[in-house]
Backbone as JSON Lines, residues from 0, in Angstrom:
{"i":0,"aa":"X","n":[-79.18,119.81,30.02],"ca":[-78.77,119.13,28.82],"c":[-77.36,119.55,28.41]}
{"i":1,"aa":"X","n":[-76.85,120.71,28.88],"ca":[-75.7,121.48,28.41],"c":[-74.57,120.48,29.2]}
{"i":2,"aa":"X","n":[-74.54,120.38,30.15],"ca":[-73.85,119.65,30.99],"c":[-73.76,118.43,30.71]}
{"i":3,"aa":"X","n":[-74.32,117.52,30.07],"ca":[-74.38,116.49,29.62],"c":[-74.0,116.06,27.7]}
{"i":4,"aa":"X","n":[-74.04,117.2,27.47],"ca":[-73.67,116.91,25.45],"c":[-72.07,117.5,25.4]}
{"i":5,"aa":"X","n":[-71.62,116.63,24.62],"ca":[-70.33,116.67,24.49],"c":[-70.18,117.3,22.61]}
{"i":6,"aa":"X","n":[-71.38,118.06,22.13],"ca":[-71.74,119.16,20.99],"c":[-71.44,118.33,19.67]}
{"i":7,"aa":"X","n":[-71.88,116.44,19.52],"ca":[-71.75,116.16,18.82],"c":[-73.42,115.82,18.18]}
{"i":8,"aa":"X","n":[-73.45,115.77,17.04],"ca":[-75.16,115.3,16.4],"c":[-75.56,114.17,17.22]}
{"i":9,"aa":"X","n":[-74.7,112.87,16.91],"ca":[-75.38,111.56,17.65],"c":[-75.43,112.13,19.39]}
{"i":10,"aa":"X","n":[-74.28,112.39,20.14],"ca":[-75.03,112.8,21.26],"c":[-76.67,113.61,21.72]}
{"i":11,"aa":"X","n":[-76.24,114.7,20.67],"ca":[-77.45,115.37,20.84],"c":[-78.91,114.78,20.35]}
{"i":12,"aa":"X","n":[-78.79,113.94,19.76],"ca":[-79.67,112.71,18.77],"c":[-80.11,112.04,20.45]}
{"i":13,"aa":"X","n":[-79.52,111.53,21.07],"ca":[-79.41,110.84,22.34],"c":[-80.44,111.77,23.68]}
{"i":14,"aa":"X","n":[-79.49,112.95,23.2],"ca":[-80.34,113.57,24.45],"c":[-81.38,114.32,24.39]}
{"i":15,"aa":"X","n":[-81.55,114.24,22.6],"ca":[-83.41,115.19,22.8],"c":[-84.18,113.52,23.13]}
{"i":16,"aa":"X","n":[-83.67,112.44,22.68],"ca":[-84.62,111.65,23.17],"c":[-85.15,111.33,24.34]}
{"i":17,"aa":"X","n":[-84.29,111.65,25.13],"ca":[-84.35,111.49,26.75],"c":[-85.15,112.63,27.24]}
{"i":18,"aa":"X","n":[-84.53,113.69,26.9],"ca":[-85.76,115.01,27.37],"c":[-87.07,115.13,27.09]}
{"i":19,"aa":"X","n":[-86.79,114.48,25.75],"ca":[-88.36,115.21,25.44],"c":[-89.49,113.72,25.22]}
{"i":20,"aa":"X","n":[-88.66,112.55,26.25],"ca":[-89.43,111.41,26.37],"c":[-91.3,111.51,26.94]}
{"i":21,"aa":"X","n":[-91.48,110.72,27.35],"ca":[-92.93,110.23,27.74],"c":[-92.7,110.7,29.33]}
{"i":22,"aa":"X","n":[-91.71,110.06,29.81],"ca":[-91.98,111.04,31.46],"c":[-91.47,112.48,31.5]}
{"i":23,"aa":"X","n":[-90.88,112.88,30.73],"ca":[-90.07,114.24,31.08],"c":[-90.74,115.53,29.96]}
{"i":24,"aa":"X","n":[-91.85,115.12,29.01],"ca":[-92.67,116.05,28.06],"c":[-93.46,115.58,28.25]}
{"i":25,"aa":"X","n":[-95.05,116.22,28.25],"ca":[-96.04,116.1,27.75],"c":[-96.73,116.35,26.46]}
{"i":26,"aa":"X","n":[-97.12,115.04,25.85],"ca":[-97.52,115.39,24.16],"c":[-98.67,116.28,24.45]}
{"i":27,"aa":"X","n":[-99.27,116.6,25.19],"ca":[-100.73,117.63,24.87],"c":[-100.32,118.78,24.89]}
{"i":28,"aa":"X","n":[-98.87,118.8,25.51],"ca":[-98.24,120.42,25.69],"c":[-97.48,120.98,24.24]}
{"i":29,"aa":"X","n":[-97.02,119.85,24.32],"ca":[-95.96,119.79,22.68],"c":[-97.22,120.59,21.32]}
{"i":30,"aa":"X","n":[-98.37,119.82,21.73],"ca":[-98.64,119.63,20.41],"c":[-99.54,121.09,20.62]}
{"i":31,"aa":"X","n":[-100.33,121.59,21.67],"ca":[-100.76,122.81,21.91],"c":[-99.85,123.62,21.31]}
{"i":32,"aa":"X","n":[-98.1,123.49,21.72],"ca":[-97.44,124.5,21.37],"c":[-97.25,124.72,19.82]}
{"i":33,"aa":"X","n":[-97.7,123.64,19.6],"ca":[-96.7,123.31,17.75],"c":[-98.13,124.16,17.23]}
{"i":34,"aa":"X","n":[-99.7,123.67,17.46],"ca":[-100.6,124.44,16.9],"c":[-100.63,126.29,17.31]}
{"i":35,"aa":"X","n":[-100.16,126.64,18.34],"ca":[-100.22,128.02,18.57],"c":[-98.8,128.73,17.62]}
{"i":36,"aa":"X","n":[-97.79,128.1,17.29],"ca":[-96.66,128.27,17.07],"c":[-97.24,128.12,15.08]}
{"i":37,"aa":"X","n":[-97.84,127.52,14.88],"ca":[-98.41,127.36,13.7],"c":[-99.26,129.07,13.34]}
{"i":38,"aa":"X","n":[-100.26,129.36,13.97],"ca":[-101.0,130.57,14.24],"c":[-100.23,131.47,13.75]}
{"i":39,"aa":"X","n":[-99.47,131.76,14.82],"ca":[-98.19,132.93,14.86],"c":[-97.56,132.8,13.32]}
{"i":40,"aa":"X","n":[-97.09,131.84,12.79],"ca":[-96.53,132.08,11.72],"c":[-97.48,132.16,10.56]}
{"i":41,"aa":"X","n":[-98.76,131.89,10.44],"ca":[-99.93,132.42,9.13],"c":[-100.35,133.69,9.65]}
{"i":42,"aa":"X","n":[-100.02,134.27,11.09],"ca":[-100.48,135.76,11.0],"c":[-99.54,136.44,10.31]}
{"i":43,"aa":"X","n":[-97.89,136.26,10.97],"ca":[-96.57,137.0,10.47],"c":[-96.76,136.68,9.13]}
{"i":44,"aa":"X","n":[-97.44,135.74,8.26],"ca":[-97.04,135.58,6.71],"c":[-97.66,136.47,5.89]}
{"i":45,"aa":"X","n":[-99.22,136.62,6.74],"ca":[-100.55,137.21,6.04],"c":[-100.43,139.03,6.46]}
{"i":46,"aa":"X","n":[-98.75,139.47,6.83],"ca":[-98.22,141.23,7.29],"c":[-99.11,141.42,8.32]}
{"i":47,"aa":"X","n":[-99.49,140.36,9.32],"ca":[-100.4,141.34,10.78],"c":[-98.76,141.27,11.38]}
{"i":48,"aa":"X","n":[-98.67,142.42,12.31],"ca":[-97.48,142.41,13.03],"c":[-97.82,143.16,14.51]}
{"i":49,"aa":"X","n":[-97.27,143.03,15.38],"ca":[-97.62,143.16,17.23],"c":[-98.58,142.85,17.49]}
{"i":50,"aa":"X","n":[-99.51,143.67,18.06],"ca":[-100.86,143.49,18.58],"c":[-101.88,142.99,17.79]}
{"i":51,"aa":"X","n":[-101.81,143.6,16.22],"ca":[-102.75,142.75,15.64],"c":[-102.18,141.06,15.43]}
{"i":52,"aa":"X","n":[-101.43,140.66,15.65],"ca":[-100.76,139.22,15.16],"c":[-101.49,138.48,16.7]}
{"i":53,"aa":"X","n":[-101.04,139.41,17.45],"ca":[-101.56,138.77,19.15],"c":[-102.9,138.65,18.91]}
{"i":54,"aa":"X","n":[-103.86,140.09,18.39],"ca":[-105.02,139.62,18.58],"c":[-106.01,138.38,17.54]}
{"i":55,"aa":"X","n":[-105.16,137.99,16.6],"ca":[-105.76,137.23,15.83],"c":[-105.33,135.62,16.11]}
{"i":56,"aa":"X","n":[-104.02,135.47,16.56],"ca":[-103.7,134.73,17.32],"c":[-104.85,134.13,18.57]}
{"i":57,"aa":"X","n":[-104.95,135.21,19.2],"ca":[-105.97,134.47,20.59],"c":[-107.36,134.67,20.13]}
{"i":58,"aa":"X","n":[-107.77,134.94,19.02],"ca":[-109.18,134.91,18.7],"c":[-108.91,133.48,17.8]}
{"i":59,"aa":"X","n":[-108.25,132.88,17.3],"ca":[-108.19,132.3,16.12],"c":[-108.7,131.01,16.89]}
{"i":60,"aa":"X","n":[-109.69,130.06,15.91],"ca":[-110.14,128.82,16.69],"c":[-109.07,127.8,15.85]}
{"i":61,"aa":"X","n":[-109.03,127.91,14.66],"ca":[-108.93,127.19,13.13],"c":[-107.82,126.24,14.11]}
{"i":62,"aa":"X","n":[-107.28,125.19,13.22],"ca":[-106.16,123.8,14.15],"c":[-104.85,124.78,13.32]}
{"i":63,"aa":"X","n":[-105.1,124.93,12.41],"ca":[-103.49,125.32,11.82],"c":[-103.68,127.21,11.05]}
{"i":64,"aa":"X","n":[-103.37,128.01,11.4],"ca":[-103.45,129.46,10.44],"c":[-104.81,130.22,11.07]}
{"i":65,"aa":"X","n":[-104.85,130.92,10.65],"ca":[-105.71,132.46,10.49],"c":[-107.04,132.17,9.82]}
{"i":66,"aa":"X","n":[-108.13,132.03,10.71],"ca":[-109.21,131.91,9.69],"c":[-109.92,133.41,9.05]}
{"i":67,"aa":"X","n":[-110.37,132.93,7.73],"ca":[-111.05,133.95,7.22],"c":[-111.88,135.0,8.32]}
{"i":68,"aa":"X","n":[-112.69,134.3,9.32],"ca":[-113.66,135.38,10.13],"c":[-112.63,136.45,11.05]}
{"i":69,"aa":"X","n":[-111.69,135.39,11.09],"ca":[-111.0,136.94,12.19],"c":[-110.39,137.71,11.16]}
{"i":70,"aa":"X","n":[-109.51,137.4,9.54],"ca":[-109.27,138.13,8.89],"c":[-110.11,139.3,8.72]}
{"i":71,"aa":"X","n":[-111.38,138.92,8.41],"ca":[-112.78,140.27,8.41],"c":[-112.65,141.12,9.14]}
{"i":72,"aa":"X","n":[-112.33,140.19,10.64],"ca":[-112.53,141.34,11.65],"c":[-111.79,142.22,12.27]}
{"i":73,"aa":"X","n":[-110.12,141.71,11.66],"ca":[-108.8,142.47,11.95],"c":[-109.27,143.71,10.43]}
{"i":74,"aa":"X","n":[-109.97,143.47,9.38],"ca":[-109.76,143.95,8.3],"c":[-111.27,145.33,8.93]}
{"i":75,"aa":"X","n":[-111.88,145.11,9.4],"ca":[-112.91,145.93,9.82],"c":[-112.69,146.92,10.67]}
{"i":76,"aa":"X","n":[-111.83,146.0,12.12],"ca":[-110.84,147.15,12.79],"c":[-109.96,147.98,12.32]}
{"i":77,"aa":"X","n":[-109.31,147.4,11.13],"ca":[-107.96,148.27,10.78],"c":[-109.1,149.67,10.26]}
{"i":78,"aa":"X","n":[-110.0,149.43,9.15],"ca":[-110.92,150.31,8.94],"c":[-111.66,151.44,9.38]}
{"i":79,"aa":"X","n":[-111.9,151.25,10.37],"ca":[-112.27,151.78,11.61],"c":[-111.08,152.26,12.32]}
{"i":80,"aa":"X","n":[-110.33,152.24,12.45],"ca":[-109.28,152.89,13.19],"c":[-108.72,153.6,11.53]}
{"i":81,"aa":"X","n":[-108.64,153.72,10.8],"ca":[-108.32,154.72,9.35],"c":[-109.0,155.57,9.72]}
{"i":82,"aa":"X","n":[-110.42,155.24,9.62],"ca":[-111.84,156.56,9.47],"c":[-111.64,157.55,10.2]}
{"i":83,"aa":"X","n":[-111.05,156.96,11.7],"ca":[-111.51,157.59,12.59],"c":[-109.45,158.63,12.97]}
{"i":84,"aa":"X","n":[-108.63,158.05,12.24],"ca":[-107.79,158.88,12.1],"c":[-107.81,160.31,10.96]}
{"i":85,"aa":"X","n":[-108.24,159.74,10.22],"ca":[-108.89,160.16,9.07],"c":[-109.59,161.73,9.98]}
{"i":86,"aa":"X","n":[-110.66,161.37,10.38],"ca":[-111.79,162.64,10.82],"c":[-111.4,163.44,11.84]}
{"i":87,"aa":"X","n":[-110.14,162.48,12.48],"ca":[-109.43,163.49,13.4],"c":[-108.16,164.73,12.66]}
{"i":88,"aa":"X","n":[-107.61,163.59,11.73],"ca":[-106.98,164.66,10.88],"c":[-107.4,165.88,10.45]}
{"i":89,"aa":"X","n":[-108.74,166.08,9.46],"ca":[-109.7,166.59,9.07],"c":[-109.86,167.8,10.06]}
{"i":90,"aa":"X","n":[-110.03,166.73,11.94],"ca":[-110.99,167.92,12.18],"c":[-109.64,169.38,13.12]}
{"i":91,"aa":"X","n":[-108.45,168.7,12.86],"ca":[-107.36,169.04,13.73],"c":[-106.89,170.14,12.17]}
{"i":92,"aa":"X","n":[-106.87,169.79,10.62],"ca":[-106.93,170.41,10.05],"c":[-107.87,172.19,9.89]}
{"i":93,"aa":"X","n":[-109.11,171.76,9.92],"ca":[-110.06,172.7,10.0],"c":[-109.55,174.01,11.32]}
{"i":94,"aa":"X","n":[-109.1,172.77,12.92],"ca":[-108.73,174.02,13.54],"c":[-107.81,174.74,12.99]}
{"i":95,"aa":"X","n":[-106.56,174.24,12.49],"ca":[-105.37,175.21,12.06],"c":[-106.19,175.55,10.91]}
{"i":96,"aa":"X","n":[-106.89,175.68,10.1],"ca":[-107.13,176.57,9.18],"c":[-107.88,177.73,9.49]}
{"i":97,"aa":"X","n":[-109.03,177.64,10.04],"ca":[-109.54,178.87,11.17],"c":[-108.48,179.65,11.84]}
{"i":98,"aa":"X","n":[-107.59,179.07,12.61],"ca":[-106.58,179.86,13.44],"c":[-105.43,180.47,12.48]}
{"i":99,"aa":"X","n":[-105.63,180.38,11.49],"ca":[-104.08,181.12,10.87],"c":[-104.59,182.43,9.46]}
């Protein structure tokens, strides 16, 4: 496309039409992307960030955003991974208190 636009609007008006026509895109791809691309941005809105954004992302069924059930279940994990930092703290505490 670079090779072909001369970096004006109407050109470029010209040549997304041609690219992203009926033989040269596929709408089932487009529109897969626009709904996964949708996902990604109600996880980044709702503060999940890396892995949790990924994992709610590929669990998520919903057509557009983050449904409530995986919210639960990112909200249950995060929980569970506290507790269990939590009791390690605790128990990494207790050794240095014995040892000193």
């Amino acid at each position: 496309m670079r090779e072909h636009c001369d970096y004006s609007l109407s050109k470029l008006w010209e040549l997304s039409e041609v690219a992203l026509g009926p033989g040269n895109c596929d709408l089932t791809l487009m529109r897969r992307y626009a709904r996964t691309s949708w996902r990604w941005m109600d996880a980044y809105s709702k503060g999940l960030s890396g892995p949790m954004a990924a994992f709610a992302v590929r669990l998520c069924s919903k057509h557009r955003g983050i449904s409530e059930a995986v919210e639960r279940n990112l909200n249950a994990r995060a929980e569970t991974k506290e507790k269990a930092a939590a009791a390690e703290a605790a128990r990494l505490m207790g050794v240095r208190g014995e040892g000193e």
